[in-house]
C-alpha positions as CSV (number, residue, x, y, z in Angstrom):
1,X,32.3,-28.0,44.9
2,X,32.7,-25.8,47.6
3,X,34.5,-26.1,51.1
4,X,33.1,-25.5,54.2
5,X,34.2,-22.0,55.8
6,X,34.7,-23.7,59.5
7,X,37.9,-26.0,59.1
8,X,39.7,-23.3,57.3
9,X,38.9,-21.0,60.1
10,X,40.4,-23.0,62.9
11,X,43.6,-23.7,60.4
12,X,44.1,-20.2,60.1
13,X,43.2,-19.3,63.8
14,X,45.2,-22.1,65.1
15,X,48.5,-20.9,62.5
16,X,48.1,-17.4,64.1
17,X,47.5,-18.0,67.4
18,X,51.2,-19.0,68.4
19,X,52.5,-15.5,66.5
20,X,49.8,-13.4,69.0
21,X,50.9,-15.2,71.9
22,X,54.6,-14.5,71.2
23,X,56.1,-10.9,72.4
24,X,57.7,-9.1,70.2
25,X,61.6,-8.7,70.2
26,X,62.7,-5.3,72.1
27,X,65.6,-3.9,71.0
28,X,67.8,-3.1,73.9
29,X,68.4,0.8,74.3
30,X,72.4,1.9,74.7
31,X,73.2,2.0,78.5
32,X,73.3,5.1,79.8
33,X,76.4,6.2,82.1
34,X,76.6,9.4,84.1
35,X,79.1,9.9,87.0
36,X,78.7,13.3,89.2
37,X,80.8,14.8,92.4
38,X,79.6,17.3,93.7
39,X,81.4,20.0,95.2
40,X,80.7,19.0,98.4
41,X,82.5,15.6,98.5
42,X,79.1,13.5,97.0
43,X,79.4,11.2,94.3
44,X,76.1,9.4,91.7
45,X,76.5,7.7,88.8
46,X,73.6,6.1,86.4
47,X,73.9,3.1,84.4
48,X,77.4,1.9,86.0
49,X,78.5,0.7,89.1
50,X,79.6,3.6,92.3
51,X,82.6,2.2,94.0
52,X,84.3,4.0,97.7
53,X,88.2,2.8,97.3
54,X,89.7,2.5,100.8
55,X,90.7,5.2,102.3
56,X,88.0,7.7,100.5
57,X,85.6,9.6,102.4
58,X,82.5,11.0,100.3
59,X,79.7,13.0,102.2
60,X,77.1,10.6,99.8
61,X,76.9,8.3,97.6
62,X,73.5,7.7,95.2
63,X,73.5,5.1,92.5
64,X,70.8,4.6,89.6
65,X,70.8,1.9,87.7
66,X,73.7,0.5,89.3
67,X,75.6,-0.8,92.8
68,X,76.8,1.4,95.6
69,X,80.1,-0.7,96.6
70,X,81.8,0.9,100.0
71,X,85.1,-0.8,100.3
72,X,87.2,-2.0,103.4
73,X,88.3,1.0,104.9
74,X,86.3,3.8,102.8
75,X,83.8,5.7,104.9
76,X,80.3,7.6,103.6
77,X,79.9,10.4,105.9
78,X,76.0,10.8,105.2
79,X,73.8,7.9,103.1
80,X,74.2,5.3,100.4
81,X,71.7,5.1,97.9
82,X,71.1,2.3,95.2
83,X,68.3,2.7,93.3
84,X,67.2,-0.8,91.0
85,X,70.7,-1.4,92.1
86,X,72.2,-3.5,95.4
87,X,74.3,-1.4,98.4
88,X,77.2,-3.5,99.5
89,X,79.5,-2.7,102.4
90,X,83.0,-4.8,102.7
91,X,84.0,-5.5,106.5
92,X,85.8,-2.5,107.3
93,X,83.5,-0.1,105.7
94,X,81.5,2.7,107.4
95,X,78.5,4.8,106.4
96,X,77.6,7.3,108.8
97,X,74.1,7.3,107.7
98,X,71.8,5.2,106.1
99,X,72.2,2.6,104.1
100,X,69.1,2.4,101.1
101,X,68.4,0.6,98.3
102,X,64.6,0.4,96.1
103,X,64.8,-2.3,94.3
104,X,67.7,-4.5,95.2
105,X,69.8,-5.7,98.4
106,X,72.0,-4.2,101.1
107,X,74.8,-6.1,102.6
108,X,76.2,-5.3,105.9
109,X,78.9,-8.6,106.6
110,X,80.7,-8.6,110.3
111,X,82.9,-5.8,110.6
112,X,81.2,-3.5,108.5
113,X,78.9,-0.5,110.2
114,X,76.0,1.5,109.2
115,X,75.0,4.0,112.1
116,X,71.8,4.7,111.2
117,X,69.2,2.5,109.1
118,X,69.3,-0.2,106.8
119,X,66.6,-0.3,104.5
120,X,65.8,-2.8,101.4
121,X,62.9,-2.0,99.5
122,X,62.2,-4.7,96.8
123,X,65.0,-6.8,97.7
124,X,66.9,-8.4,100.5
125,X,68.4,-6.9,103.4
126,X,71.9,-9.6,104.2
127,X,73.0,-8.3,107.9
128,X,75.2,-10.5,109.9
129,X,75.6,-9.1,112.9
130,X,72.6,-6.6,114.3
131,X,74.6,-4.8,116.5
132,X,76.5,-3.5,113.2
133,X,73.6,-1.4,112.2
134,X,72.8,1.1,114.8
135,X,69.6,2.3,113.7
136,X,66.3,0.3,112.2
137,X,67.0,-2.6,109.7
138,X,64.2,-3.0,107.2
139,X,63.0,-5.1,104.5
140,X,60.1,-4.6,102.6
141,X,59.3,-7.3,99.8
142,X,56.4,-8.8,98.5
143,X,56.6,-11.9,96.1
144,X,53.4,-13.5,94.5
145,X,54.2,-16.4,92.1
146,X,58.3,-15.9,92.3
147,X,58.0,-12.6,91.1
148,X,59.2,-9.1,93.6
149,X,55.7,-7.1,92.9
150,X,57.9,-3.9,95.3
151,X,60.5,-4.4,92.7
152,X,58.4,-4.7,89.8
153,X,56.7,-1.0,91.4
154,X,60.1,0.5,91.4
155,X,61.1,-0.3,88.3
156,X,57.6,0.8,86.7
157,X,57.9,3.9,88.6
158,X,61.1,5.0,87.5
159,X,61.1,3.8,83.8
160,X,63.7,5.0,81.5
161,X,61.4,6.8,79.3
162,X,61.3,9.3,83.0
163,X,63.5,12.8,82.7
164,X,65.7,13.2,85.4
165,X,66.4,17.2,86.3
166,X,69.8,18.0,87.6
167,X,69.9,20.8,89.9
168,X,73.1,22.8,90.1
169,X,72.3,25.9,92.9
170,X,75.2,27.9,91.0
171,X,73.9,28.7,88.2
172,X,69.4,27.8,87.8
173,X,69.3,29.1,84.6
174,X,71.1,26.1,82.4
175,X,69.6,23.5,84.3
176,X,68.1,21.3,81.3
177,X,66.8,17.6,81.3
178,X,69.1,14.8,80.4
C-alpha cells in the first residue's frame, strides 16, 4: 500500500523550516588594535579605547572602533573623532575644535568645553550646558522600529572587510594596506 506524497511533504517542510529560519553562528574575528602618534602631537587608535590623561595636550585625536575619552584637565588642540565609537569629555576637558562621532554619542557635562561643533551622527549628542559648545551642536539619528538606520549606514559603510591606507608624507613609497 502506498502513502500519500502530501503529509510527508509538510513533515519534512515543517522539520526544515525552523533550521532555514535560523542564522548561522559567526565566528567572531580577533579584534584588531592599532595605536598611532604622529609627529605632530596626533594620536588614533583602532579597535581600543583613545584616552587624553590630564595634563596632555594632542593636536587630534581620531578613534575607530573605539572611544575618544578627553580627561579633566587634558586639552585637544584641533578635533576629536570617534568613529562607531562614543566621544566623551570629563568636566575640565577642552577640545579646541570639534567634537565628532558617526555612529555613537558625544558627551559634553558642565565644565567641560568644545569651541567649535558638536556633532553626533548615529547616536546621541548629551550637552549640559549650551553655552559649553561654542559652535553648532548636532544630532543626526534616525530610528525606525528601535533600530539607529544612521548607525546601521555607518557601520555598513565602513565594514571590516574595508582596507584602510596609511599615509606617511616621509617616505610614499612603503605605504601598504593594513
Amino acid at each position: 500500500m502506498r502513502r500519500p506524497l502530501l503529509p510527508t511533504l509538510l513533515l519534512a517542510c515543517s522539520l526544515a523550516l525552523p533550521a532555514l529560519a535560523a542564522e548561522p553562528a559567526k565566528t567572531p574575528k580577533p579584534a584588531k588594535r592599532i595605536c598611532v602618534n604622529v609627529k605632530d602631537g596626533s594620536r588614533s587608535v583602532q579597535g581600543t579605547d583613545l584616552v587624553v590623561e590630564p595634563g596632555e595636550k594632542v593636536k587630534d585625536a581620531v578613534a575607530v572602533d573605539g572611544d575618544v575619552i578627553v580627561k579633566k584637565g587634558a586639552v585637544v588642540d584641533n578635533d576629536v573623532v570617534a568613529v562607531r565609537g562614543r566621544v566623551i569629555l570629563e568636566a575640565g576637558a577642552r577640545v579646541k575644535g570639534d567634537a565628532v562621532s558617526m555612529g555613537g554619542e558625544v558627551r559634553v557635562p558642565s565644565g567641560a568645553r568644545v569651541d567649535g561643533n558638536a556633532t553626533a551622527l548615529g547616536g546621541k549628542l548629551k550637552v549640559d550646558k549650551p553655552e559649553d559648545v561654542g559652535g553648532e551642536r548636532v544630532n543626526f539619528s534616525l530610528e525606525f522600529n528601535g533600530e539607529d538606520l544612521v548607525k546601521k549606514f555607518i557601520s555598513k559603510a565602513l565594514d571590516e572587510d574595508q582596507k584602510c591606507h596609511i599615509l606617511d608624507d616621509d617616505d610614499n613609497d612603503a605605504d601598504k594596506d593594513v
